[in-house]
C-alpha positions, 0 to 999 in steps of 0.5 A: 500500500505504501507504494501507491501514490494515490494511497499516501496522498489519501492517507494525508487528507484528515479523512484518510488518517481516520479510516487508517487508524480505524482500520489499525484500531480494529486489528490492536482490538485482536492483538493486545488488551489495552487498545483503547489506550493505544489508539487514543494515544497514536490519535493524537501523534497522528494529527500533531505530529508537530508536538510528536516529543512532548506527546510521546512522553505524556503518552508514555506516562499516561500508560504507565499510570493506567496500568499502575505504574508496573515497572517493578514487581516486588521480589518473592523472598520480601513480605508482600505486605511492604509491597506498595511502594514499588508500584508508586510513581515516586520511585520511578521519579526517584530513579529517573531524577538519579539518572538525570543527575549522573547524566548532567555530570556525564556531559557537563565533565567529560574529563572526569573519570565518571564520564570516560566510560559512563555506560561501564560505570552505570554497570558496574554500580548497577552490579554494586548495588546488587551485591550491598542490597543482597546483604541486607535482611529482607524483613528490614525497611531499609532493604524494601527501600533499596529492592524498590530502587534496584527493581525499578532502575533495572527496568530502565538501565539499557534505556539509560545506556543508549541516552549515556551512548547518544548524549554527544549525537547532534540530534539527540534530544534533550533528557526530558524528552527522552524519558518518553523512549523509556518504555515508550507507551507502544511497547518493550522488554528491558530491551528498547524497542527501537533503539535509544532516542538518537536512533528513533530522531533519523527514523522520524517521520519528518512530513506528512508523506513520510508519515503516511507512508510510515503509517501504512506500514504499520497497519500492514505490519500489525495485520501480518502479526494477527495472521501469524499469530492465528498460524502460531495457534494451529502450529500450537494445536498441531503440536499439542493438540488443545486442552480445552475442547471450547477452545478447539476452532481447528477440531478436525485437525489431526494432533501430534500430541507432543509433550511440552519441552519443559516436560521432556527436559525435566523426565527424572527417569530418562525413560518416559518417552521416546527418543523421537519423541525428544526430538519433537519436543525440542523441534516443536518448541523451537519454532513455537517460540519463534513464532511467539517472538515474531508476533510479540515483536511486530505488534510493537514496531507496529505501533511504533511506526503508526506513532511516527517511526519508521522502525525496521522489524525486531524478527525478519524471515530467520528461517532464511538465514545463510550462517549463524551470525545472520541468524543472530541478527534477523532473530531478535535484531533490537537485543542484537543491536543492545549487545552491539552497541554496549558491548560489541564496540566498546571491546572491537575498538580498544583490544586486539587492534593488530591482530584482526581475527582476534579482534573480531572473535573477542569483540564478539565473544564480548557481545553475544557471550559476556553481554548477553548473560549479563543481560539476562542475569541482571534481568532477574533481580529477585532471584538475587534478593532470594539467594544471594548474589553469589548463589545467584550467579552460581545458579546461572550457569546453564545460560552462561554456557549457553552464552560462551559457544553462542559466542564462539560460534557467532564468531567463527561464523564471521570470521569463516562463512563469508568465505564459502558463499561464493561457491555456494550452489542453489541447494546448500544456498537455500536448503543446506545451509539454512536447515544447518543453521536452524538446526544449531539453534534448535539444539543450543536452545536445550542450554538456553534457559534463564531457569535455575533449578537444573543444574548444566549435567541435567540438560547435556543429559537430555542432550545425550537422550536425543541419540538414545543415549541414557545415563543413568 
């Protein structure tokens, strides 16, 4: 649609704009809870786009009230009856005032030690804080105190990163309005959808064609979602077959019944099902989740482009993927470009600059290693005040395995693959390499588990299980 001069014109006239954000009201009705919202929000930055900043910031908090406040949630080990204080706006006014601190002596004292590596130094405080807090009684005021401010900035700190990793950009707005971008009203995980606010200033729709076109996509792209998130339910129900027969809208379709993975996984005997049936598990498991995530991401750039941003797509055609590093970036692209920027860059420009491979193979062990368990370990903050940190860190293991060969093997690709395309003929093109490549992923995803109740053996022994091996 977005082709089509006649359809962009349309789409400027006040007419036009009405009938598009009907048409994308109707498909966030099928797509998401809180629609209403949504849509009165794009309404506005749809026909004042001139206050698209200020809007987006308004908009960011308004949902944040309506849904009251939910930017943290209490750890389980704290008495839930201490618990108000993490869903009131002071703390997040507590957090964003902290920031907006750090950040002015960051700028304004750029010689300073504090402000030479300032996305290094917020980790490393972030991590500090963690430690002290996780020495604290649970039952004592004072850790309710410190648990609701580690709650809270940790739902903003990669928010926080790309503002520290922007703030000399020309086109980066000032702090006020970036705290629209900090999980903006159309949607995110502690990753940023997309990107910080210099990234979303040369996306913006500057004019009214630029915004049409920007719009049309969005409307295509949140109907694409609702069409495969009703694949997503009959793959699931191919799979699984359904629990509730009231739910069964595809009855006469055959089932494979396969167990769930987490079933499979957790078999203390080893020897309830089969070895095929492991397989099926893992495979079905596998491309449920990547369905999941394709349309979880495209409701939200969806809505990011009908704001005004012309975002490209968070998951885009993985199943095409000619090595494991693309697949890396067309999978989950935006945590991709997360690990790149605070830990890809940084590590590429410092070390190794006489020895190129090295350089790479670090770099990138820096970012799809290091980087992303930090990341999914910083994630859960209420496992720490649980256990411990170091009992904590300890217990993450499994995902830290899970990090290092998907480190090793993102880097090797890069360094190797690029190579062997040349020669490539149609059949390992399209076929070959792709099913090699979706074939690595589905197995390394036996390791890729934030969950902490298995310890690494358990899960290389359900890897042995899938080749009939059995230890007992």
């Amino acid at each position: 649609m977005d082709t089509y001069p006649r359809v962009v014109a349309f789409a400027q006239t006040v007419v036009g704009k009405m009938l598009l954000l009907v048409v994308f009201a109707a498909g966030l009705s099928f797509h998401t809870d809180n629609w209403v919202q949504l849509t009165a929000c794009l309404t506005l930055l749809t026909y004042l786009p001139q206050y698209r900043g200020l809007l987006v910031v308004l908009a960011t908090f308004a949902m944040l009230y309506l849904a009251d406040w939910p930017l943290a949630t209490l750890p389980r080990a704290i008495p839930q009856q201490q618990g108000a204080l993490y869903y009131k706006p002071l703390m997040v006014a507590v957090v964003l005032v902290c920031f907006g601190v750090y950040y002015t002596l960051v700028t304004n004292n750029r010689d300073r030690w504090y402000a030479k590596r300032p996305v290094r130094n917020l980790l490393v405080a972030y991590l500090l804080l963690l430690m002290a807090a996780a020495e604290l009684p649970l039952s004592s005021p004072l850790a309710v105190y410190c648990w609701g401010f580690l709650m809270v900035l940790g739902k903003y700190l990669w928010f926080f990163n790309y503002s520290l990793l922007d703030r000399q950009a020309k086109d980066t707005p000032h702090l006020a309005l970036q705290t629209g971008f900090y999980a903006p009203f159309w949607g995110s995980s502690a990753t940023p959808f997309p990107k910080g606010a210099g990234y979303l200033r040369k996306i913006e729709a500057k004019t009214p064609e630029q915004l049409a076109i920007t719009q049309l996509k969005g409307v295509k792209l949140l109907y694409w979602a609702l069409l495969l998130g009703l694949f997503e339910k009959v793959v699931k129900q191919f799979f699984y077959g359904s629990a509730d027969p009231d739910q069964d809208f595809l009855g006469l379709l055959y089932s494979l019944h396969i167990p769930s993975f987490a079933a499979v996984l957790y078999d203390g005997t080893g020897h309830t099902f089969s070895c095929s049936m492991n397989w099926l598990a893992l495979i079905a498991n596998f491309f449920s989740r990547l369905l999941w995530i394709s349309v979880w991401g495209h409701g939200i750039i969806a809505c990011c482009r009908m704001a005004g941003y012309n975002a490209l797509r968070n998951t885009y055609r993985p199943l095409q993927s000619a090595s494991i590093a693309e697949f890396w970036n067309r999978f989950y692209y935006y945590f991709k470009e997360l690990l790149v920027d605070n830990f890809f860059y940084p590590a590429f420009l410092r070390f190794f600059k006489k020895w190129p491979r090295v350089r790479m193979l670090f770099a990138t062990l820096a970012a799809a290693g290091f980087g992303n368990v930090l990341y999914h370990f910083l994630r859960d903050p209420g496992i720490i005040a649980a256990e411990g940190f170091w009992p904590a860190l300890w217990s993450f293991r499994v995902y830290m395995f899970y990090g290092l060969v998907l480190g090793l093997a993102i880097g090797i690709s890069q360094l190797y693959e690029k190579k062997s395309r040349k020669n490539r003929s149609w059949f390992r093109k399209n076929i070959a390499t792709p099913v090699y490549v979706v074939g690595f992923y589905c197995i390394l995803s036996i390791f890729d588990s934030s969950a902490r109740d298995l310890s690494l053996s358990d899960h290389f022994i359900f890897f042995l299980k899938l080749f009939n091996i059995y230890l007992s």
